[in-house]
N, C-alpha and C positions, 0 to 999 in steps of 0.2 A: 504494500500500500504506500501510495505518493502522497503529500504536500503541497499543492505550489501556490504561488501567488502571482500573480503580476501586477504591481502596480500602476502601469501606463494603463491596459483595460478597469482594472482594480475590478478582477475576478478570482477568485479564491476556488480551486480545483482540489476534490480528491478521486486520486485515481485508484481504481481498487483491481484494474487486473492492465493488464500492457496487451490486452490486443485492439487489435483497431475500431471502432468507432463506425458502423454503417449505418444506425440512426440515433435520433434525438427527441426529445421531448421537452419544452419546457412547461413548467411548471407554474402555478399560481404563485405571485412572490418572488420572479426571479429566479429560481431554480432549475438549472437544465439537468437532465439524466442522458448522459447517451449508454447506448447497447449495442455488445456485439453482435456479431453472424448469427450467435445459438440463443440470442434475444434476453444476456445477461448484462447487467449494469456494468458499464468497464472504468462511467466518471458519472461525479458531480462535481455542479460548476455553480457556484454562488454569483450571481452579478451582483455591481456594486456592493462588493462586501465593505470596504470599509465605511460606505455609506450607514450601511446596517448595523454597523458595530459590529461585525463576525470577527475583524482584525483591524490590526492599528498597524499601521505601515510600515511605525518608526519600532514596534517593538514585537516580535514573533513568537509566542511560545506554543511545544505542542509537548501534550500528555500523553501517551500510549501505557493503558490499561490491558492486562490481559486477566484472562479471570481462569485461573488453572482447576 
């Protein structure tokens, strides 16, 4: 699972598998899901995240939880 952000779009993306992307969806809110070939989520793309407060530009932190 990926991270990214881009500030110049100021889109906040989690990728959750690396294969390509044949369609999309977005969502109420901003929100796009794309899906692979076998119709599984491969990202989410936050628009205008730091509009939203999702992230702060100047400062990045992430938490990964596992629950064993």
């Amino acid at each position: 699972m990926k991270l990214r952000y881009d500030p110049e779009a100021d889109v906040l993306t989690l990728v959750v598998r690396d294969n390509p992307p044949v369609d999309a969806i977005e969502e109420t809110g901003g929100v796009v899901v794309s899906y692979g070939e076998d119709g599984q989520p491969v990202s989410v793309e936050f628009l205008n995240a730091s509009v939203r407060h999702l992230i702060s530009p100047d400062e990045m932190s992430v938490t990964v939880q596992a629950k064993l």
